[in-house]
Steps between C-alpha positions, in 0.01 A plus 500: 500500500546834479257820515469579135456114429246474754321804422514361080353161638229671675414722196478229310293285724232812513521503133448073482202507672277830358354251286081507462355356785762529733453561903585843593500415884782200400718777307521758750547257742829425282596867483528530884671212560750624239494826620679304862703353265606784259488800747626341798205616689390235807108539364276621267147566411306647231097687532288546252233784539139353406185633350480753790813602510598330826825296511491103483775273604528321226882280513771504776820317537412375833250458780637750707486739180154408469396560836720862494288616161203392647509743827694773232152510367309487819711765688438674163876607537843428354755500190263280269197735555681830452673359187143457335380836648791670374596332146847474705773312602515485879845347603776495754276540773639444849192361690700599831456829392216522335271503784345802442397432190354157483470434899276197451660357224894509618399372825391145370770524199749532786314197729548297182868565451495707241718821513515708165164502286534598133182535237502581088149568329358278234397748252450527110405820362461684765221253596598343882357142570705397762821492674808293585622449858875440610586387832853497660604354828821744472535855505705527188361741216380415130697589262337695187645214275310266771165758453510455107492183554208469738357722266579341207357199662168648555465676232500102331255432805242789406547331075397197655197607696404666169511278254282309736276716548449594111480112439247469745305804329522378175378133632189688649442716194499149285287413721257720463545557095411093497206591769397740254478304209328243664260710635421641170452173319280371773282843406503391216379148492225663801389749213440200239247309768322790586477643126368165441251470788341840504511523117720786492786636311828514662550850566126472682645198675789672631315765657275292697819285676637856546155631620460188740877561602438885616135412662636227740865666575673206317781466229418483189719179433352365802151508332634353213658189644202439705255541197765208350505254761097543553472694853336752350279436184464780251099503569590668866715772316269847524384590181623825353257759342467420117669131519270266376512187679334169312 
């Protein structure tokens, strides 16, 4: 098979499985095995930066990847880190002679056979999330229609990561719109009892739960449900000025 119809398969295969509810680790998992495959690299590895900022491994082509990407972000050194800094591509890196500037990092790349260390940003907008890492056991440089690629390939990465993350967003803010509406006819069906109880009207009943709410540090809905399911009868709610209670 050749480049181009490996690099189409892989595009497609990306594209097959951004469907809702897919596993983000699986599919970038799949991009750096393809990226062996499609860039003739011997390993590769992506991070993702998390909530602090602070890379994550989060796929790798192989064990010895893994274990590479894990001291990268220990040694808090190498091609994968300075492509996030930097919003960058860092390639064609001779990690004989690149001592000086990641002494930690080219040491163990070089006790794990590796001899060239490449690295392409994920990026979208000028927004950074993560980065791509390309190892070689030879010497030999990337070409820039090799670098497209690897870009092109993480640019589908950084989609991917995306999409999951606004799928996940909107999942959480369903969540909460269906909390909400819960929650509010629960207050609602809470206002009814106590109405009822304390012979008030409903606007007068809502300001006692709300009252009760503030005085013991509780949520509001929380009142309500437990004024539902009998914890808390409506007698033990405090009695606002003016409220008549019967």
């Amino acid at each position: 098979m050749t480049r181009e119809s490996l690099l189409a398969r892989t595009l497609v295969e990306l594209a097959d499985t951004l469907v809702d509810d897919f596993d983000v680790v699986d599919i970038l998992t799949l991009l750096a095995d393809r990226c062996v495959e499609v860039l003739e690299v011997e390993a590769a590895g992506i991070m993702l930066a998390g909530p602090d900022g602070q890379l994550r491994v989060m796929a790798s082509s192989s064990e010895a990847m893994r274990v590479l990407e894990v001291f990268e972000i220990q040694a808090q050194e190498g091609p994968c880190l300075d492509a996030h800094r930097t919003g960058q591509a860092i390639v064609n890196q001779d990690l004989d002679s690149t001592n000086g500037r990641w002494p930690r990092f080219a040491a163990e790349a070089l006790a794990a056979g590796f001899r060239s260390a490449h690295a392409v940003p994920m990026r979208l907008r000028g927004s950074v999330i993560g980065a791509l890492n390309l190892f070689r056991t030879g010497t030999g440089e990337m070409g820039p229609a090799d670098i497209e690629v690897a870009q092109a390939l993480a640019d589908v990465a950084t989609i991917a990561v995306l999409q999951h993350r606004a799928a996940l967003e909107a999942q959480v803010v369903n969540q909460q719109l269906t909390h909400a509406l819960n929650s509010r006819v629960t207050l609602e069906q809470a206002k009814g009892m106590v109405a009822e109880r304390l012979d008030l009207d409903m606007q007068q009943s809502f300001a006692t739960l709300r009252n009760h709410a503030r005085h013991h540090n509780l949520r509001l809905s929380d009142v309500a449900q437990s004024v539902i399911d009998g914890s808390l009868a409506p007698s033990e709610l405090e009695a606002l000025p003016g409220a008549a209670k019967g």
